[in-house]
N, C-alpha and C positions, 0 to 999 in steps of 0.2 A: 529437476523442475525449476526452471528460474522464474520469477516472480520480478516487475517492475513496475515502481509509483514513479510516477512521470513530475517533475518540479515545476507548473506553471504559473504563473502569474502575469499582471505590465510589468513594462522597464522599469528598473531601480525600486524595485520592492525588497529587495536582499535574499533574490532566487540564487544568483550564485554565490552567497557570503554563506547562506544553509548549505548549500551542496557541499561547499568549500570546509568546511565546518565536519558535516556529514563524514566525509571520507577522509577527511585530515589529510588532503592537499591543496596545490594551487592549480590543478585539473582545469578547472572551469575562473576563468578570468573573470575577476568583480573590478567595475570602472564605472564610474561616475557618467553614464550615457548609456542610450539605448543601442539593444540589438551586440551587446558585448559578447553573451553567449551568440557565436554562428553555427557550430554546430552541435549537437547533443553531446553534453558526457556523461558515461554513467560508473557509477562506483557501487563496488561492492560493500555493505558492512554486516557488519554482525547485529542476530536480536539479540539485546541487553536479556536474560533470563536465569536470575538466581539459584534455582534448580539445578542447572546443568552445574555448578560447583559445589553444590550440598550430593547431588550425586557422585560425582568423578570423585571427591571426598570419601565416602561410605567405600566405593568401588576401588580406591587406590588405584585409580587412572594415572598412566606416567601423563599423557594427553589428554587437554579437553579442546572440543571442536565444536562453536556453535555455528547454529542456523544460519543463514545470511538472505537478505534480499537487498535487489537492486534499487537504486536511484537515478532517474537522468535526470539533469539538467538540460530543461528546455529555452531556446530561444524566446525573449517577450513578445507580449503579443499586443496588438494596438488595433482599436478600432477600424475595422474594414478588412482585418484579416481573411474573415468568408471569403474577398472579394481579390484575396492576394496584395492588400497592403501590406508595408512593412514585409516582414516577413513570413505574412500571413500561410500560403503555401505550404511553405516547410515546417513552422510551427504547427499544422493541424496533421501534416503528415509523419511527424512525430509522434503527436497525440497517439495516433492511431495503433503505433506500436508498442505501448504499453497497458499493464494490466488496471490501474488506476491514477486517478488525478492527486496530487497535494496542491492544493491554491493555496500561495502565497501572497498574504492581503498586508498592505502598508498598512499598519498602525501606531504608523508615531511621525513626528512632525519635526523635520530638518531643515531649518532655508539654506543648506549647502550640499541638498541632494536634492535635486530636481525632479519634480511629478510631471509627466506625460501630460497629462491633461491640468495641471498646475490647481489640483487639489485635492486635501488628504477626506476619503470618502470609503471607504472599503470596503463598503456593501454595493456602491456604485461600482467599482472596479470589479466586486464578482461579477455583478449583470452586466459588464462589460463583455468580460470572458462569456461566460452564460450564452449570451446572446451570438457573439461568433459562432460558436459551439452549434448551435441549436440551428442556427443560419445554414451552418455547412450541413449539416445531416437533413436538414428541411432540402435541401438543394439535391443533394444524393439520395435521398428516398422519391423525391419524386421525379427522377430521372427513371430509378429501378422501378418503380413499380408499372409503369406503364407497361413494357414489357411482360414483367410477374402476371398481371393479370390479363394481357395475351396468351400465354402460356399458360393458363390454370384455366380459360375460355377453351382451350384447347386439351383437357383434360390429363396437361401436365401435373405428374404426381408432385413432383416436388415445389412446383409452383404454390398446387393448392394446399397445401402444408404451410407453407410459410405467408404467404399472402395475407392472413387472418392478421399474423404479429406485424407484418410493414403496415397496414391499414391502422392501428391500435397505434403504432406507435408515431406515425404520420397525422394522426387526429391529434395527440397529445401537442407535438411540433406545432403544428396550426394554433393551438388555443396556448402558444407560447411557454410549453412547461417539458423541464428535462425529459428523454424518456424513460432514466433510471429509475422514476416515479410508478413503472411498472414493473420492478423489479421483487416488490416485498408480498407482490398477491401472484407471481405465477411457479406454474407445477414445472420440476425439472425438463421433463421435454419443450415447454417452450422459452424457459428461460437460456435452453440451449438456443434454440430457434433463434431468439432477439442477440444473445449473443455473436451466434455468426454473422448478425448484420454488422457488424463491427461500428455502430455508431460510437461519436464521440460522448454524446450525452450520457449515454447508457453507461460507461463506466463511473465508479463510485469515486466521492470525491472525499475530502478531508480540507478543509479549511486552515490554515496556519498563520496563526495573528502576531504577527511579527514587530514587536515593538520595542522603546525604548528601555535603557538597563533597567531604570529606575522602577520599568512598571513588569518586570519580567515575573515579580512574585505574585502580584495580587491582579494583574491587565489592568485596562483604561477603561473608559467611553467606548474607543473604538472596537475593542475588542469583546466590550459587552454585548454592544450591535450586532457584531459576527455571527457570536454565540446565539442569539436571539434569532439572525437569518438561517443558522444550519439549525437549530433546532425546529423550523415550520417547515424546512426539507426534509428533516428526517437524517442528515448529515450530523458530522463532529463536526469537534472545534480544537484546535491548539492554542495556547500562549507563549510565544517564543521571544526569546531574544537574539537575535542572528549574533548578533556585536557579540555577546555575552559567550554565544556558542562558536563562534571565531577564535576566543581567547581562550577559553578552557580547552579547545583543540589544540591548543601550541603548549600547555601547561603541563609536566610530571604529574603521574597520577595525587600525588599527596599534596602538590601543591594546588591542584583543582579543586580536592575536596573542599579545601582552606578557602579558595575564592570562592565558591559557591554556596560555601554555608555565609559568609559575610553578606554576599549577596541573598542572602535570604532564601537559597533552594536549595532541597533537599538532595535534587540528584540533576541530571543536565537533564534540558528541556529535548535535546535530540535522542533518549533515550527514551521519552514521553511519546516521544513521531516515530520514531521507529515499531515502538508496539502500535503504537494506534495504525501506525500505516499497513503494520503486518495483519492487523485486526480487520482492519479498510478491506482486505483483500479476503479476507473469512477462510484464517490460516490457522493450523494447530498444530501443535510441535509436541513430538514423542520423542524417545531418547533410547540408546542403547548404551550400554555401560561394560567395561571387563578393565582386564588391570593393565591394556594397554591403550585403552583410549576411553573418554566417554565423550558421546555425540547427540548434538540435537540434531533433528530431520524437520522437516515443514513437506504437510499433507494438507490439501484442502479436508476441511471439516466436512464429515459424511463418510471421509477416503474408508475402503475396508481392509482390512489386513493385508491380502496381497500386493494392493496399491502401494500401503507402506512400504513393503519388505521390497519392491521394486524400485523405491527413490535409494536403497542401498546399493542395487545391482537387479540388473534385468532378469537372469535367471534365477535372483530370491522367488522374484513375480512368480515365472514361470515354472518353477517346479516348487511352488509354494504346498508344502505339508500342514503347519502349525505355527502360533507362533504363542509363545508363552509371555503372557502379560500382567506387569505390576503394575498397579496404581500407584502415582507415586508416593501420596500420602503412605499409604503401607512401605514401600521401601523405605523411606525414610524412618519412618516410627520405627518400624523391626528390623533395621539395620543393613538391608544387601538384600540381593537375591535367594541367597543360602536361607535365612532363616526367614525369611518372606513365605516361601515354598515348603516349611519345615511346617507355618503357622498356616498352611493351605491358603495362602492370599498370591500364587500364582497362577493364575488360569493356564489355563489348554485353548484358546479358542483358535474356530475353523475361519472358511474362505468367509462365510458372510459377517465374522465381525465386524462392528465399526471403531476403527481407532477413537480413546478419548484425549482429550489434551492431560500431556503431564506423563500416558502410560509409560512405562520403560518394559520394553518388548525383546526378544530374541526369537528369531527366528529360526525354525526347521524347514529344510526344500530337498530337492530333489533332481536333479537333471543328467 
C-alpha cells in the first residue's frame, strides 16, 4: 500500500530544498526561479519511529526495516492555474494523484530569492493555493453534476447515491470554503462516496512554515500567522527550516546531532513532517519481529487484522486464521514474545480485530 503527500506550494518557497533534504538527493532541482520543478519527483523515506529499534533489540533482529511513505515534489503554482497559467494544468493534474497536500508557506525574508508576487505574506500565499484548488473542483463539479442529476431523474441507482455528496460539497465550493471541511462529520460510506470524487480540496493538508535558520527553534510572526490559519481550518502546522534541513542531509550521523543541538533542536525538523504527514494521512504502524528481521508496516487506522496480515502478503489476507497480538508497551516491559505470552499479554484475536498502533502481531493463515 503506497501512501503519497504531494509537496505544493508558489515558486521559490523551498519546495524543492525540503524534498531535496527529504530524500537526501539532488532528484528535484532547487534554482533561484520559477517552474524549476517541471516534472514531479517523488522519493521514498522512512517514518522516523523509535519503537522499531527497542523492538528488533529485545528480538535480536540481524534486520530492521521501517515503514516508508512517499513524497512528490510538485511543480509551483501561480495565480490562474485553474485557468492553465504557468503551469497550472499539470500542477493540479498532479495534485490529483496523491493521497495529501504539504503546503509549503515562505516564511522568512530574503532580497536575493525572489517572491512571485514580490511579497513575504503566507497566509496570502495559502489562499492563493486555496483558491486555484477550489476554482478547479468548482469547475469539475459543476460540469458532473449536471449529468448526475439526469441520471438519478432517471432513477439511476448510482447516480442517486452520490448526487446528495456532489450537491454538499458544490454548496460548500460556492460559499468559498475547502470541501475537506466535510470531512470530520461524515459516516464511512459517504466519506467513501466524497472520496471517489477525487476533488482537490478534499484532500487533507498540513502546512510547512518554512523559515529562516535563526528562527527554526522558536518560528517568527509569520509562522505564528500560519499556526493561527490552520488552527480555524481545523489543519497543522510545521516549523521548518529547509536550509537547516539541506545541511543536516549532507552531515555523518554524529556530526548532525552536533549541528542541531547548536542550533537549538532536538531532533531534524523533517522527522517532525514525516510523522505529521504520516499522521495527515490517518496511518498506524504495527510491527513484526523474530531474529531475522523486525519490521514496521503502515495500515490505515480502523484496518482489521486480515487487512494487516495482507500488507505482508496477499495470501496472509486470504487464508487469514489468527493473528496473535502484543501491545507494545507489554513487549517491551516483559521482554519478547516468549515471556509476553508466558504473562498471558498475548492475544489470540480473530477476523474482526482492529489493529492498534504499536501492536506487534504474528500471524497464522492458511491457503
Amino acid at each position: 500500500m503506497g501512501f503519497k503527500c504531494g509537496i505544493v506550494g508558489l515558486p521559490n518557497v523551498g519546495k524543492s530544498t525540503l524534498f531535496n533534504a527529504l530524500t537526501k538527493t539532488a532528484a528535484a532541482q532547487a534554482a533561484n526561479y520559477p517552474f524549476c520543478t517541471i516534472e514531479p519527483n517523488t522519493g521514498e523515506v522512512a517514518v522516523p519511529d523509535p519503537r522499531l529499534k527497542k523492538i528488533a533489540g529485545i528480538a535480536q533482529s540481524k534486520e530492521v526495516v521501517p515503514t516508508r511513505i512517499s513524497f512528490v515534489d510538485i511543480a509551483g503554482l501561480v495565480r490562474g492555474a485553474s485557468k492553465g497559467e504557468g503551469l497550472g494544468n499539470q500542477f493540479l493534474a498532479n495534485i490529483r494523484e496523491v493521497d495529501a497536500i504539504v503546503h509549503v508557506l515562505r516564511c522568512f525574508e530574503d532580497e536575493d530569492i525572489a517572491h512571485v508576487e514580490g511579497r513575504i505574506d503566507p497566509a496570502a500565499d495559502a489562499e492563493t493555493v486555496e483558491t486555484e484548488l477550489m476554482l478547479a473542483d468548482l469547475e469539475s463539479l459543476e460540469r458532473r453534476i449536471v449529468q448526475t442529476r439526469k441520471r438519478a431523474t432517471g432513477k439511476d441507482k448510482e447516480a442517486i447515491t452520490v448526487l446528495p455528496m456532489m450537491e454538499k460539497a458544490l454548496a460548500l465550493l460556492q460559499d468559498g470554503k475547502p470541501v475537506r471541511l466535510l470531512l470530520a462529520d461524515l459516516a464511512a460510506e459517504d466519506l467513501h462516496i466524497l472520496r471517489s470524487l477525487n476533488l482537490l480540496t478534499s484532500k487533507p493538508v498540513l502546512y510547512v512554515c518554512n523559515v529562516a535558520e535563526g528562527d527554526a527553534a522558536g518560528g517568527n510572526a509569520y509562522s505564528a500567522a500560519v499556526e493561527k490559519m490552520a488552527g480555524a481550518q481545523g489543519a497543522k502546522s510545521v516549523v521548518i527550516s529547509a536550509a537547516i534541513e539541506a545541511e543536516v542531509a549532507q552531515l555523518p550521523e554524529d556530526e548532525a546531532a552536533e549541528y542541531l543541538e547548536a542550533m537549538g533542536l532536538e531532533e531534524p525538523g523533517l522527522d517532525r513532517l514525516i510523522r505529521a504527514g504520516y499522521e495527515l494521512l490517518d496511518l498506524i504502524t504495527f510491527f513484526t519481529a523474530g531474529p531475522k528481521e523486525a519490521r514496521a508496516w503502515t495500515v490505515k487506522k480502523g484496518a482489521k487484522a486480515p487487512q494487516a496480515a495482507g500488507e505482508i502478503h496477499t495470501d496472509f489476507e486470504r487464508g487469514f486464521i489468527r493473528a496473535q497480538t502484543i501491545a507494545y508497551d507489554d513487549f517491551v516491559r516483559l521482554g519478547g514474545e516468549t515471556a509476553a505470552r508466558e504473562a498471558g499479554k498475548a492475544r489470540d484475536e480473530g477476523k474482526d480485530y482492529v489493529v492498534a498502533d504499536g501492536d506487534v502481531m504474528l500471524f497464522k493463515f492458511n491457503v
